[in-house]
C-alpha positions as CSV (number, residue, x, y, z in Angstrom):
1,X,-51.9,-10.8,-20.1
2,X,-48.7,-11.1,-18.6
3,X,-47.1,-12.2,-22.0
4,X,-48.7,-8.9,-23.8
5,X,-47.1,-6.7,-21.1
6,X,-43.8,-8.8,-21.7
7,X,-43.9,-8.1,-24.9
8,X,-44.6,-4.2,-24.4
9,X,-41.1,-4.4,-22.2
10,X,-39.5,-5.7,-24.8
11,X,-40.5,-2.7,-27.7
12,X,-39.9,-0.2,-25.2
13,X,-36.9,-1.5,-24.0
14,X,-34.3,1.1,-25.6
15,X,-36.5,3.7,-26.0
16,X,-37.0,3.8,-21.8
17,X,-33.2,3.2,-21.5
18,X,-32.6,6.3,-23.5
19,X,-35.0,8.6,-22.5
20,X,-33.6,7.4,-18.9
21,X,-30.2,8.1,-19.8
22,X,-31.4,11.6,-20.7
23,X,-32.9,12.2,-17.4
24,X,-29.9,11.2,-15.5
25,X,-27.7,13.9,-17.4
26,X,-30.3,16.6,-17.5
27,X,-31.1,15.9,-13.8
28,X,-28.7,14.3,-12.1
29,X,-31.1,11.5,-11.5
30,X,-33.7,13.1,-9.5
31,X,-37.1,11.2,-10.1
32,X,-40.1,13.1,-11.5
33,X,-43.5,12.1,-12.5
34,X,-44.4,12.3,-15.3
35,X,-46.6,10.4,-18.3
36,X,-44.1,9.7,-20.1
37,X,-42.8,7.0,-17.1
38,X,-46.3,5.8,-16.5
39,X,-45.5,6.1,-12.7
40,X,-45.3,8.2,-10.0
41,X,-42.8,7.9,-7.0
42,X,-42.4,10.4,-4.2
43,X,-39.5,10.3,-1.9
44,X,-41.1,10.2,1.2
45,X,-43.4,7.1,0.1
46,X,-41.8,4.9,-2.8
47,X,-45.6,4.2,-3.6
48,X,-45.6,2.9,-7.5
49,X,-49.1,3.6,-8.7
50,X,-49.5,1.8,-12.0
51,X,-50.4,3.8,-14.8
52,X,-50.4,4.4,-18.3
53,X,-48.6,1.0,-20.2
54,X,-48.8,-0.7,-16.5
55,X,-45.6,-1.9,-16.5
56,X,-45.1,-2.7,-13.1
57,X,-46.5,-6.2,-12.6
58,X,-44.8,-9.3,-10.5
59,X,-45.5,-12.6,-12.0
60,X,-47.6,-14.4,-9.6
61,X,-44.6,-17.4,-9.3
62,X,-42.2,-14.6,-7.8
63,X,-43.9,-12.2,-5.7
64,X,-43.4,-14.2,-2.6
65,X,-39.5,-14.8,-3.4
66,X,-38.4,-11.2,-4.1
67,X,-40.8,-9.7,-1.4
68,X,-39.7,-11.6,1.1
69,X,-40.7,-11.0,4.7
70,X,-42.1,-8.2,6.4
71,X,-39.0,-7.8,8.3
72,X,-36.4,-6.8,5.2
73,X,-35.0,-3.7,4.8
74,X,-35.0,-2.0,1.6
75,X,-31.9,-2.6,0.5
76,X,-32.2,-6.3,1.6
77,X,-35.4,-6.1,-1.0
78,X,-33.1,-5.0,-3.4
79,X,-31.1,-7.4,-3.3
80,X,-33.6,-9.7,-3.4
81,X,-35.2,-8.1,-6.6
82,X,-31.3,-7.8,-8.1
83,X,-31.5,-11.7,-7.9
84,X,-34.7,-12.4,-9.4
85,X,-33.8,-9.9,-12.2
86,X,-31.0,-12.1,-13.0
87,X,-28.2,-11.5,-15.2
88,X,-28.9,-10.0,-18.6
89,X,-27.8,-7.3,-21.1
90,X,-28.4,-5.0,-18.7
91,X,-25.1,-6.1,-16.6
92,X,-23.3,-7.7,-19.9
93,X,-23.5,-3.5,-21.1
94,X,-22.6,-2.7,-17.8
95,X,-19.7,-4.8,-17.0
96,X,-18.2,-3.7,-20.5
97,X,-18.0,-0.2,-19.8
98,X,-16.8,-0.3,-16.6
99,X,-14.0,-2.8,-17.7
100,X,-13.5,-0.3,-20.6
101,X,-12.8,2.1,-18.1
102,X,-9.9,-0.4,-16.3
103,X,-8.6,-0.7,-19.6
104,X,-8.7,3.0,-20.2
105,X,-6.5,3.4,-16.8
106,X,-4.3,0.5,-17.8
107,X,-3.2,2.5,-20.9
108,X,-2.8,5.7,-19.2
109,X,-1.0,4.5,-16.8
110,X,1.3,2.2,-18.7
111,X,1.8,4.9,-21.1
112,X,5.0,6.1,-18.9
113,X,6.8,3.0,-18.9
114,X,6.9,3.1,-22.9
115,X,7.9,7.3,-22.5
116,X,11.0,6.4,-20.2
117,X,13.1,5.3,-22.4
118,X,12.9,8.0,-25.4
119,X,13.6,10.5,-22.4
120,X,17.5,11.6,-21.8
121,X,17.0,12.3,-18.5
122,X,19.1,10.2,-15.6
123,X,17.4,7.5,-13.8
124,X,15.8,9.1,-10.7
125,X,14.2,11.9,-12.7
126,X,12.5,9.0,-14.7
127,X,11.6,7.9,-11.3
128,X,10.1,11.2,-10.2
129,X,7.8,11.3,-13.2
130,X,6.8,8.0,-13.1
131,X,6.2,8.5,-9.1
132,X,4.6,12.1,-9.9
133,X,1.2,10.2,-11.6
134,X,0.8,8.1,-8.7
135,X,1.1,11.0,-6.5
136,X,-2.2,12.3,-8.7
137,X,-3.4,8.8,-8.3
138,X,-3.0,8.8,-4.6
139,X,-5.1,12.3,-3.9
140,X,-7.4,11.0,-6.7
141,X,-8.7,8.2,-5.1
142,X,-8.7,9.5,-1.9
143,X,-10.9,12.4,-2.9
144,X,-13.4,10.6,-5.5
145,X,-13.8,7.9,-2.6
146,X,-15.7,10.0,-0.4
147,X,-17.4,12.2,-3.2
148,X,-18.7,9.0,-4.1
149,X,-20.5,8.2,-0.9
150,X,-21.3,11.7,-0.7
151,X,-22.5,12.5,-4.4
152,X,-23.3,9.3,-6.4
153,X,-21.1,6.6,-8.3
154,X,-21.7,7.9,-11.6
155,X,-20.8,11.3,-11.7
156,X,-17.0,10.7,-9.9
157,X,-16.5,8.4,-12.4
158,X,-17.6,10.3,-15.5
159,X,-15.4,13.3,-13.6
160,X,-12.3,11.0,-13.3
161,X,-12.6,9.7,-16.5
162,X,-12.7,13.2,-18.1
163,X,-9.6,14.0,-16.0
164,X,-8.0,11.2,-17.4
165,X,-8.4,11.9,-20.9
166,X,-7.8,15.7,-20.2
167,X,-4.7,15.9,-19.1
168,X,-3.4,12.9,-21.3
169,X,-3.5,14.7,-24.4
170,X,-2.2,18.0,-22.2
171,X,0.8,15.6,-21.6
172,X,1.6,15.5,-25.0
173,X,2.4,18.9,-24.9
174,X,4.4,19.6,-22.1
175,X,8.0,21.8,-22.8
176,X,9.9,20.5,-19.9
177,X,10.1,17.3,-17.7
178,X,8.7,19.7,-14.7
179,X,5.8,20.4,-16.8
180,X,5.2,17.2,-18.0
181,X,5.4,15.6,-14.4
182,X,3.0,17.9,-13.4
183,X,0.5,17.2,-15.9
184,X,0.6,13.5,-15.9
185,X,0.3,14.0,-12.0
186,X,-3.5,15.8,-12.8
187,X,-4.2,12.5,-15.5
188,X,-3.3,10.3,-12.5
189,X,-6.0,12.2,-10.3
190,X,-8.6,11.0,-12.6
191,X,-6.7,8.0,-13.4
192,X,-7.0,7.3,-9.4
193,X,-10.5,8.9,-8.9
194,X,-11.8,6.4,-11.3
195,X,-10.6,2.8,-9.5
196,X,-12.9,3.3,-6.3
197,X,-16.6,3.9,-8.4
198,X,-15.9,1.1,-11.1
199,X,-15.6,-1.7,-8.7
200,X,-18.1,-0.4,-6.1
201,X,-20.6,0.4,-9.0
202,X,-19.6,-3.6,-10.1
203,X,-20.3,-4.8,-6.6
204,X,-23.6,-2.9,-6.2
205,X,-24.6,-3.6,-9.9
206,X,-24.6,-7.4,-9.5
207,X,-26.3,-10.4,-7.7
208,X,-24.3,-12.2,-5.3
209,X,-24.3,-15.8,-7.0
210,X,-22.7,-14.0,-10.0
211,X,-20.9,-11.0,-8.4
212,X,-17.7,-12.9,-8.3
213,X,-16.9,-13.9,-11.7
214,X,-18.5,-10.7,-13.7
215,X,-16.4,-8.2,-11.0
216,X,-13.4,-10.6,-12.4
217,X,-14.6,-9.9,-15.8
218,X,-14.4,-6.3,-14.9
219,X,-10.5,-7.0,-13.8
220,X,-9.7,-8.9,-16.6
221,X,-9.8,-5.3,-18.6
222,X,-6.6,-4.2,-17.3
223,X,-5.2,-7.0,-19.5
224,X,-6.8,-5.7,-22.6
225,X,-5.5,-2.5,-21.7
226,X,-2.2,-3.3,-21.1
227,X,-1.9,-5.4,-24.7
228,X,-3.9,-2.0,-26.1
229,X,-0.8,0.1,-24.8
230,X,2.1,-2.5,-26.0
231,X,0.2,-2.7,-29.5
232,X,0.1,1.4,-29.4
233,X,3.5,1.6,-28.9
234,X,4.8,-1.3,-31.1
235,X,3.5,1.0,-33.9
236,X,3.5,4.6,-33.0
237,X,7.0,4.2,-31.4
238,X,8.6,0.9,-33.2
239,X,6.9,0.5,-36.5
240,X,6.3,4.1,-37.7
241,X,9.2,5.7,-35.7
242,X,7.4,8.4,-33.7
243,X,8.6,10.3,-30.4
244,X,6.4,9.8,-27.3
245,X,4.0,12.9,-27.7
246,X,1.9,10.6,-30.4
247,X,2.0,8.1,-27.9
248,X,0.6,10.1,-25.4
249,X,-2.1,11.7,-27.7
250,X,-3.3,8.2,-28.5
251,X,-3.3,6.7,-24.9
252,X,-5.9,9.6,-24.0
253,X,-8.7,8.4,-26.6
254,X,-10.0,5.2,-24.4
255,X,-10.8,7.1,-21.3
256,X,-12.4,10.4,-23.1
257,X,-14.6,7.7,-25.2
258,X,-15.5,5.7,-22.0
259,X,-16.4,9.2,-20.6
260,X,-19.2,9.2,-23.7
261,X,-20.5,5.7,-22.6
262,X,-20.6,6.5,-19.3
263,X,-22.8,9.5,-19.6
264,X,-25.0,7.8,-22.4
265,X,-25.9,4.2,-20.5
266,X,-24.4,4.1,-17.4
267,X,-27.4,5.1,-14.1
268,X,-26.4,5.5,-10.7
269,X,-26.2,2.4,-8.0
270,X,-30.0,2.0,-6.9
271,X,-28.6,0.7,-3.5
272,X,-26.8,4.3,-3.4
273,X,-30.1,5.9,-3.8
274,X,-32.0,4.0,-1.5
275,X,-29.4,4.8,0.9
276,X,-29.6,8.3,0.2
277,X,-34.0,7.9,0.8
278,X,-33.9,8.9,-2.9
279,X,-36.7,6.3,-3.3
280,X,-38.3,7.0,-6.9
281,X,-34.4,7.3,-8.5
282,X,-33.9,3.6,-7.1
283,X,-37.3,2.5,-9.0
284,X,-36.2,4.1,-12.0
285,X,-33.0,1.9,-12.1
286,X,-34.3,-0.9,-10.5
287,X,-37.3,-0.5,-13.6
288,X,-34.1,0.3,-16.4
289,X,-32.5,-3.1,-15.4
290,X,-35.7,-5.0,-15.8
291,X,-36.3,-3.4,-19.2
292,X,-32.8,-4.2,-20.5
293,X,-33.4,-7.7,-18.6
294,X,-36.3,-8.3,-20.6
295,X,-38.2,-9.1,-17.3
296,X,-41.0,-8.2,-14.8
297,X,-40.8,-6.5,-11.8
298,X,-42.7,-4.7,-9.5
299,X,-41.4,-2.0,-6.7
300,X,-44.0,-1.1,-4.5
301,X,-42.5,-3.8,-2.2
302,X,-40.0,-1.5,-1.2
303,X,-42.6,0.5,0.6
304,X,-44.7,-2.3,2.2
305,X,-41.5,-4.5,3.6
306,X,-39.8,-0.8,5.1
307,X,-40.3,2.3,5.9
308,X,-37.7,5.1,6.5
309,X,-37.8,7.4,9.7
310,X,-36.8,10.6,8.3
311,X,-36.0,12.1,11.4
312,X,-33.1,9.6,11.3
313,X,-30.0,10.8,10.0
314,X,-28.5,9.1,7.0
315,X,-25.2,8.6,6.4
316,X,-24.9,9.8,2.5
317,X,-27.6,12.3,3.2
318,X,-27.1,15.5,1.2
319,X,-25.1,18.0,3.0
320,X,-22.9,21.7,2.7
321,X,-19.4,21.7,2.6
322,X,-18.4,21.8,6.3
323,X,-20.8,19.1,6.9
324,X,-19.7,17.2,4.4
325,X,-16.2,17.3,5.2
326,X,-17.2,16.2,9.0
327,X,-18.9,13.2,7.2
328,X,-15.8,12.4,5.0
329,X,-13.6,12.3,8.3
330,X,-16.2,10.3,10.7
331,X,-16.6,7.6,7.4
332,X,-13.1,7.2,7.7
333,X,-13.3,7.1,11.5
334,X,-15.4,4.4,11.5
335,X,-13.5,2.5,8.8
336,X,-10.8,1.9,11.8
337,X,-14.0,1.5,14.9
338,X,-13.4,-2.1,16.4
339,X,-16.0,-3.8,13.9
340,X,-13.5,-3.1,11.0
341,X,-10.5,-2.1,11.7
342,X,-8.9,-5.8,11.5
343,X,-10.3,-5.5,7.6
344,X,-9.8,-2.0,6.9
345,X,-5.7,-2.6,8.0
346,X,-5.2,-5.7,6.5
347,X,-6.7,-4.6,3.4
348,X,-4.2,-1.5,3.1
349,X,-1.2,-4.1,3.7
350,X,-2.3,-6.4,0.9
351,X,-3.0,-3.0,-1.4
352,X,0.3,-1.5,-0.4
353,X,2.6,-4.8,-1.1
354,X,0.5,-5.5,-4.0
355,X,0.9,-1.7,-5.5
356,X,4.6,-1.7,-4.5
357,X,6.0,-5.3,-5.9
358,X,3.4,-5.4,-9.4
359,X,3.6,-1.8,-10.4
360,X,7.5,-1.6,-9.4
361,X,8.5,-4.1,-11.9
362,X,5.4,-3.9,-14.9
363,X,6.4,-0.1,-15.2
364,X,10.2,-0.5,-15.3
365,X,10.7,-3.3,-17.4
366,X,10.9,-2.4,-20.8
367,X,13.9,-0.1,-19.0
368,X,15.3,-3.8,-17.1
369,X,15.4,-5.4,-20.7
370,X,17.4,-2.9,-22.2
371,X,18.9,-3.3,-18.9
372,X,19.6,-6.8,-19.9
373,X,20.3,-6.7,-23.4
374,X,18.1,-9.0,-24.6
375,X,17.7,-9.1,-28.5
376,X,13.9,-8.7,-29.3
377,X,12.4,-5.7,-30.0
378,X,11.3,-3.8,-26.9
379,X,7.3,-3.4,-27.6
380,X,7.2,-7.3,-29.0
381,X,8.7,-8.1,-25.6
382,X,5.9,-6.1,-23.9
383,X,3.2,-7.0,-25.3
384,X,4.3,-10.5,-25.3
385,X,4.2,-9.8,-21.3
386,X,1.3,-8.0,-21.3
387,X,-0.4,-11.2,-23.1
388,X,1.1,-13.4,-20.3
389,X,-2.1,-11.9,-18.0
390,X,-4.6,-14.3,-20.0
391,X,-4.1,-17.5,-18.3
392,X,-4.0,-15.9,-14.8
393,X,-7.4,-13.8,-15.5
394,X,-8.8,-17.3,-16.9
395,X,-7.5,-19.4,-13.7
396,X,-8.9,-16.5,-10.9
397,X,-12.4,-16.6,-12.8
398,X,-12.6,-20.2,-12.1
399,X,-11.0,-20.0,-8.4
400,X,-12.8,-16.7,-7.0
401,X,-16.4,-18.4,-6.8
402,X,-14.6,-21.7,-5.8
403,X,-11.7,-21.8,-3.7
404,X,-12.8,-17.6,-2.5
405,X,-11.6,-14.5,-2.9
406,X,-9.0,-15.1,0.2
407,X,-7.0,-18.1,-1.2
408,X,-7.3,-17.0,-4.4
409,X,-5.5,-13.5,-3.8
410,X,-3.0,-15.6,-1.1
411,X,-1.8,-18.4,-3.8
412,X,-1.5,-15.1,-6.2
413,X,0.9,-13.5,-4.0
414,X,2.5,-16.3,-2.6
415,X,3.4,-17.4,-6.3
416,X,4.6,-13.9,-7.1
417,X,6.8,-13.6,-4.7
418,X,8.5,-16.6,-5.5
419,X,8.5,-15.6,-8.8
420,X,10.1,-12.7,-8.2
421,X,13.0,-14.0,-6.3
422,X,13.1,-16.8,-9.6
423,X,14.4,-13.4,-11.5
424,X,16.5,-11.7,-8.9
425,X,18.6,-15.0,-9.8
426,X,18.3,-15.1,-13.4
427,X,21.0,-13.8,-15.4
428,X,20.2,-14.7,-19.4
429,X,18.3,-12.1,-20.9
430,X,15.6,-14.8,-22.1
431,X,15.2,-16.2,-18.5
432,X,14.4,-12.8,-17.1
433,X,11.8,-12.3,-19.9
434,X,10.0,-15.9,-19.3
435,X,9.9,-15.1,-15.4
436,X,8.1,-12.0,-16.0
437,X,5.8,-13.2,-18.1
438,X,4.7,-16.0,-15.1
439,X,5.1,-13.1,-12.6
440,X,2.2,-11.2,-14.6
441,X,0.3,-14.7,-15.2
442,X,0.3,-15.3,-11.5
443,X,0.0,-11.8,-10.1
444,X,-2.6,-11.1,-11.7
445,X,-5.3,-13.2,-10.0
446,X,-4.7,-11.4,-6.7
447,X,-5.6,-8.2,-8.7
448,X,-8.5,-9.8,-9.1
449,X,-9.0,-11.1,-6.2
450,X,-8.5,-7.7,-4.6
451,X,-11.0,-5.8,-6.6
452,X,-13.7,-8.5,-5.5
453,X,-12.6,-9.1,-2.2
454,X,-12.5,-5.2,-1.2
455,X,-15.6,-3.4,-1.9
456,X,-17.0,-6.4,-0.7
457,X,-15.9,-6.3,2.9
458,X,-16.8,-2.4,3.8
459,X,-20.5,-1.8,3.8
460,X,-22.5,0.5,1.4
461,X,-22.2,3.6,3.8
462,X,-18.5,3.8,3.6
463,X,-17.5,1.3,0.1
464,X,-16.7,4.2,-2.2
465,X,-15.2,6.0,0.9
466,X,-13.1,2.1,1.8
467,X,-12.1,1.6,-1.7
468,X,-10.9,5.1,-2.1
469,X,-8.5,5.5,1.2
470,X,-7.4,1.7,0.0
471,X,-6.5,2.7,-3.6
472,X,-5.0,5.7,-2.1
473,X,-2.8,3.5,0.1
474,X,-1.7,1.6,-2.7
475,X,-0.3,4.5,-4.5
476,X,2.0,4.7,-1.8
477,X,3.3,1.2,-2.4
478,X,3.6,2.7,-6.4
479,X,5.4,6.0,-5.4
480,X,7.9,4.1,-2.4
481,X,8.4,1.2,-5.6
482,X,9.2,3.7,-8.1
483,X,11.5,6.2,-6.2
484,X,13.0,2.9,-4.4
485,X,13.4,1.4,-8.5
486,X,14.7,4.3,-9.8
487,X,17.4,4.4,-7.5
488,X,18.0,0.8,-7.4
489,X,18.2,0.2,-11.4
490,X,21.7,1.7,-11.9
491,X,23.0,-0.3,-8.1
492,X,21.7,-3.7,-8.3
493,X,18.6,-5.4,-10.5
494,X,19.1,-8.3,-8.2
495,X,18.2,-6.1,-5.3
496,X,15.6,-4.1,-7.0
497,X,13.7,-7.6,-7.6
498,X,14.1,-9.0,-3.9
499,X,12.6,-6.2,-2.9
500,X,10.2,-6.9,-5.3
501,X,9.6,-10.6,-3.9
502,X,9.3,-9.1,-0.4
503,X,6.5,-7.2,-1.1
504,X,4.4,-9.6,-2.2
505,X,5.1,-12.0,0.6
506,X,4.0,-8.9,2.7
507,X,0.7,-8.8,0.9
508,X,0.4,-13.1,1.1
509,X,0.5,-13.0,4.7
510,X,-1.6,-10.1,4.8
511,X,-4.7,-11.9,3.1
512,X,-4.0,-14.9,5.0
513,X,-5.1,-13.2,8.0
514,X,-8.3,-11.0,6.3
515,X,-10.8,-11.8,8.8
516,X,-13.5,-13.2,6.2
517,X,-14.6,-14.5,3.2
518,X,-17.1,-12.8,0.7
519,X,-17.5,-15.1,-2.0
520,X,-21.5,-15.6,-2.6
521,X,-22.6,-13.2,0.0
522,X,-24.7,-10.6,-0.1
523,X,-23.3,-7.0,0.7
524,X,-23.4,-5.4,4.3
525,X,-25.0,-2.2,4.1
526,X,-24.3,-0.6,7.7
527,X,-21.2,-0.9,9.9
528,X,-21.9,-4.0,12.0
């Protein structure tokens, strides 16, 4: 009965997940049949023959609504079966470790601004080492964009996260500020190849109705890490009266932990199979989900409702080197073709201005209160301001399934850049402090925003590759804010923060002119 085979799903549940998990690191993914899975999927056919426990069943009520018609592709079918599946503990897992990750890069990357001070080194060498991580970041996400059309979600990310870790607690023990800048340069490589698979993994993880608020969810972990980093430094630095190095040691652990969750529960995108024709890998997930979901499914749909012309080429289709290079540069040739180019430029104006004015002030000011001379202790301050993101995350979760992506991210930059020139006028101490706590409340939603709004907009064919070039961008707003900073600190504060105002009007009128919306839509999955 169908309740029996329920309750077989539900015994077998972890045990599949696990044995699953061991299959991906063994071998990379690649689907075998074998008794053990009780089902055997070829490539070329996607046939599921039912065997063994006969765990592949559709409840009579919801053959006809996940099948759909003959017409869908597969990926439309996915979709479709992503929906019926629901959200469950599959994605709750899911969401958490790839929020742990944000938070892993929020502490690495925050980790500078706490170093900066102990250093006696003049003002635009603090800028160059601040500026020589987003340099890594840049190239980072760049590279891991493309590897991640090219090679799977999941492996760049466990790679970047690895990196991150690395070279964090290398950092630690660097002899010179050359050294030191070079090293957190390779942290911010991972640090950068990280940003693009999280969010696309988010995006392809997720039904639409609920894509919105859980990708938020996901965002909302640079807030935790950014209260994770104060609270580190409060008491390595402030309460127990250690140099930097300790800091540094201790800022690696979340991303070389996330790297161990990662590899233990984390499977590949099954739309990135399925794009690849890796037919029985997308089952396989497709079957994990369902298992963690505590639900039914059935997957030979895939094969009736479409059929794949090999002799076509795919675009993610496994490839050597050269070829794969000539695919990197014609993904981001068609990011600019007339179908997307209004998105693809808009989107690296909003990243850039949103880069330049958030990470220009967050990673200078605990340098702009001593600046200031205000009277509380430094980390108190920050991770008073790093507290301040709460109310924004909580708003933007509300707004970005309501209002839209768009508006959301345009009221979030608008704000912030009035914010901003709010504190180019302050001049108490305790006024600056206040404003920056609103500019991280406000600012913060368009971070969100962004993250949903992007890998959302490019199709799955070039998403990693999009969010990648994008991120990349955006490190250029980082590096121009913190070489413009650092030079700007010992002229002008006032200066430094209407440049910091400008930025983010940049980036309002930018998303005021994105070409769509994306709330509650399903993902494109070829260039229009």
């Amino acid at each position: 009965s169908t309740a029996d085979r329920t309750n077989q799903i539900q015994t077998d549940k972890f045990g599949e997940f696990f044995s699953f998990g061991l299959r991906m690191n063994k071998g990379g993914g690649r689907g075998d049949a074998d008794g053990d899975d009780g089902i055997e999927l070829t490539n070329e056919s996607l046939h599921g023959t039912v065997a063994g426990r006969g765990l592949m069943v559709v409840e009579e009520e919801e053959e006809g609504e996940r099948s759909g018609s003959g017409t869908d592709d597969g990926v439309s079918v996915i979709d479709k079966e992503l929906e019926a599946l629901g959200i469950g503990p599959f994605q709750y897992v899911a969401v958490l470790i790839l929020g742990f990750a944000t938070a892993a890069d929020a502490v690495e990357i925050l980790t500078v601004s706490y170093i900066l001070p102990q250093l006696a080194i003049s003002d635009s060498d603090k800028g160059f080492l601040a500026a020589s991580m987003f340099v890594g970041m840049l190239l980072g996400g760049l590279v891991a964009g493309f590897l991640s059309d090219r090679l799977g979600r999941r492996p760049v990310l466990l790679a970047a996260m690895l990196m991150n870790g690395v070279f964090g607690v290398m950092s630690a023990a660097a002899p010179t500020m050359i050294v030191l800048s070079i090293v957190r340069g390779l942290a911010g490589l991972g640090i950068g190849g990280s940003i693009p698979c999280v969010f696309t993994l988010a995006a392809e993880y997720l039904p639409p109705k609920s894509r919105g608020f859980y990708m938020t969810v996901v965002a909302w972990f640079f807030m935790i890490g950014t209260i994770m980093i104060a609270g580190m430094a409060w008491v390595i630095m402030g309460e127990l009266e250690l140099l930097w190095p300790w800091l540094a040691m201790a800022a690696a652990i979340p991303a070389l932990l996330c790297a161990g969750l990662i590899f233990l529960f984390l499977p590949e995108s099954p739309r990135y199979h399925y794009m690849r024709h890796q037919y029985a890998e997308t089952a396989r997930v497709i079957r994990v989900i369902a298992l963690w979901n505590r639900k039914i499914t059935n997957i030979e749909h895939l094969t009736s409702t479409h059929t794949i012309d090999h002799a076509e080429a795919s675009p993610m289709s496994s490839a050597g080197v050269g070829e794969g290079l000539r695919a990197s540069w014609n993904s981001v040739v068609k990011l600019f073709q007339p179908a997307l180019i209004r998105t693809t430029l808009l989107n690296m104006v909003v990243w850039w201005s949103m880069n330049f004015g958030w990470y220009g002030l967050l990673l200078w000011f605990p340098t702009l209160l001593q600046k200031s001379g205000f009277s509380l202790g430094l980390y108190q301050d920050a991770f008073l301001v790093a507290a301040s993101n709460l109310p924004g995350n909580i708003v933007s979760a509300l707004t970005m399934d309501r209002i839209g992506r768009k508006w959301t991210l345009v009221l979030s930059m608008g704000c912030g850049g009035v914010v901003g020139l709010l504190m180019s006028l302050a001049s108490n101490p305790t006024h600056v402090v206040v404003l920056i706590c609103l500019f991280n409340a406000v600012s913060i939603g368009g971070w969100n925003a962004i993250d949903c709004l992007s890998p959302e907009s490019f199709p799955t064919e070039l998403r990693a590759s999009a969010m990648g070039m994008l991120a990349s961008f955006g490190r250029i707003g980082s590096l121009t804010a913190q070489l413009v900073n650092g030079a700007l600190i010992g002229i002008s504060v006032p200066l430094l923060l209407t440049c910091t105002s400008g930025a983010m009007f940049a980036g309002c009128i930018g998303a005021m002119l994105l070409p769509r919306e994306t709330a509650n839509t399903r993902l494109q999955d070829t260039v229009p």
